[in-house]
C-alpha positions as CSV (number, residue, x, y, z in Angstrom):
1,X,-3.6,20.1,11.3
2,X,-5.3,21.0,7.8
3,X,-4.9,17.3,5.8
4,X,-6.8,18.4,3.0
5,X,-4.0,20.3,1.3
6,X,-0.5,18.6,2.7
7,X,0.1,16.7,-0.3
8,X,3.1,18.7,-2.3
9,X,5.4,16.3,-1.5
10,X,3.5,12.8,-2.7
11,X,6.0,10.6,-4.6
12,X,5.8,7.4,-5.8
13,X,9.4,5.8,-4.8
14,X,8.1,7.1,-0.8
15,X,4.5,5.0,-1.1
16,X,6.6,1.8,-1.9
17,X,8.7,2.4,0.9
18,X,5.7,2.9,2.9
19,X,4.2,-0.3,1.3
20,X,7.3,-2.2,1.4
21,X,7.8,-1.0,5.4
22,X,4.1,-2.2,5.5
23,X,5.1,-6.0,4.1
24,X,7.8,-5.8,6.5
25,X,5.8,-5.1,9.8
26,X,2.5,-7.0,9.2
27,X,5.1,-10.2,8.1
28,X,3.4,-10.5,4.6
29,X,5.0,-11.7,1.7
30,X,4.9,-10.2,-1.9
31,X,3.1,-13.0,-3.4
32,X,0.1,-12.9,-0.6
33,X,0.3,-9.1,-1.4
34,X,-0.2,-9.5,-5.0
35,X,-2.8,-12.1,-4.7
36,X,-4.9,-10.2,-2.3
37,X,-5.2,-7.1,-3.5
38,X,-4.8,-7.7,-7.7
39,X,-1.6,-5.6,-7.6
40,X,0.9,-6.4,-9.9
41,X,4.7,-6.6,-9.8
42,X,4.6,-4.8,-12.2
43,X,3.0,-1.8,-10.4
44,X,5.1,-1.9,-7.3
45,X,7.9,-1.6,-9.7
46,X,6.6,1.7,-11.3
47,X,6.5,2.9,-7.7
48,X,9.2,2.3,-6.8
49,X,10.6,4.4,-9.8
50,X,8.7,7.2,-9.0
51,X,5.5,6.5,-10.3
52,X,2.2,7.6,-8.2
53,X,-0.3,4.9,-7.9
54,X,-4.1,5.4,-9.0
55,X,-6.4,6.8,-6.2
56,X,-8.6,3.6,-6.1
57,X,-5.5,1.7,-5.3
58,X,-4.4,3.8,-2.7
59,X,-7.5,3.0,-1.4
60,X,-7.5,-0.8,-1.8
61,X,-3.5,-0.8,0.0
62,X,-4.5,1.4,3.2
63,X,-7.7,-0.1,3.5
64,X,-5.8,-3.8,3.2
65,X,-2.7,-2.6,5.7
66,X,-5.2,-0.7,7.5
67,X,-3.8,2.6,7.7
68,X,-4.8,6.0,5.9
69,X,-4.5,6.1,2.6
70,X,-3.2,9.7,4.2
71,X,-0.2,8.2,5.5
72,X,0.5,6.0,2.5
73,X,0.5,9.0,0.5
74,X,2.4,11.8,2.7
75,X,4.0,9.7,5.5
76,X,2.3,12.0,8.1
77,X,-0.1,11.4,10.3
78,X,-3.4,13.3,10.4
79,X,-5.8,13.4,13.3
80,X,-8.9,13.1,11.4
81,X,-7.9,10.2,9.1
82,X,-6.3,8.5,12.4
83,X,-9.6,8.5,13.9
84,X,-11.2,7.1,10.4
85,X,-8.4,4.1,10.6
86,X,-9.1,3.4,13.9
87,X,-12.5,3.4,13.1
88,X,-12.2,0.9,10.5
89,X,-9.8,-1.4,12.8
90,X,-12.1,-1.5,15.3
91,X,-15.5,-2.5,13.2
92,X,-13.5,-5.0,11.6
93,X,-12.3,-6.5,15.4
94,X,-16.3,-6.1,16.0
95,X,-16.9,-8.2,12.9
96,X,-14.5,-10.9,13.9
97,X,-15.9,-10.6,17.5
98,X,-19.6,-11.3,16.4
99,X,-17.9,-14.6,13.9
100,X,-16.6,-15.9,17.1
101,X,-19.8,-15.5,19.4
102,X,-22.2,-16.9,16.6
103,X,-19.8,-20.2,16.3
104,X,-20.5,-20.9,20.1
């Protein structure tokens, strides 16, 4: 599947579905949402009229949910940025792994 070029059909109201599915699944509140990322109501709002968020905060939300910022965008699922996410998941399990043995 070509990824690089899928994007005709990016729309704002769709990515805070995506991001509101998101808060649903991971069992994260609005407020912790807001206060961890710097997104404002105000923002989610405009989304969820239709407005497209910036790229750098498409980047901030799927690295915070950790999915692609692929998916957030188009809803699809792309081999290559799978790989990238699962990637990411797994150095951060690492991370957290390597916390855990130093303590001890």
């Amino acid at each position: 599947m070509n990824c690089k070029n899928d994007f005709s059909e990016v729309k704002g109201n769709a990515i805070y579905q995506r991001i509101h599915f998101l808060l649903k699944e991971t069992n994260i509140n609005t407020t912790k949402f807001y206060q961890e990322t710097g997104i404002t109501r105000q923002a989610l709002a405009r989304w969820k009229q239709g407005s497209l968020p910036s790229s750098d905060i498409v980047i901030i939300i799927s690295e915070y949910f950790h999915v692609s910022a692929y998916w957030l965008l188009t809803g699809k699922h792309c081999e290559q940025a799978d790989i990238q996410t699962y990637k990411q998941r797994f150095l951060l399990e690492l991370e957290k792994f390597k916390s855990v043995i130093e303590q001890l």
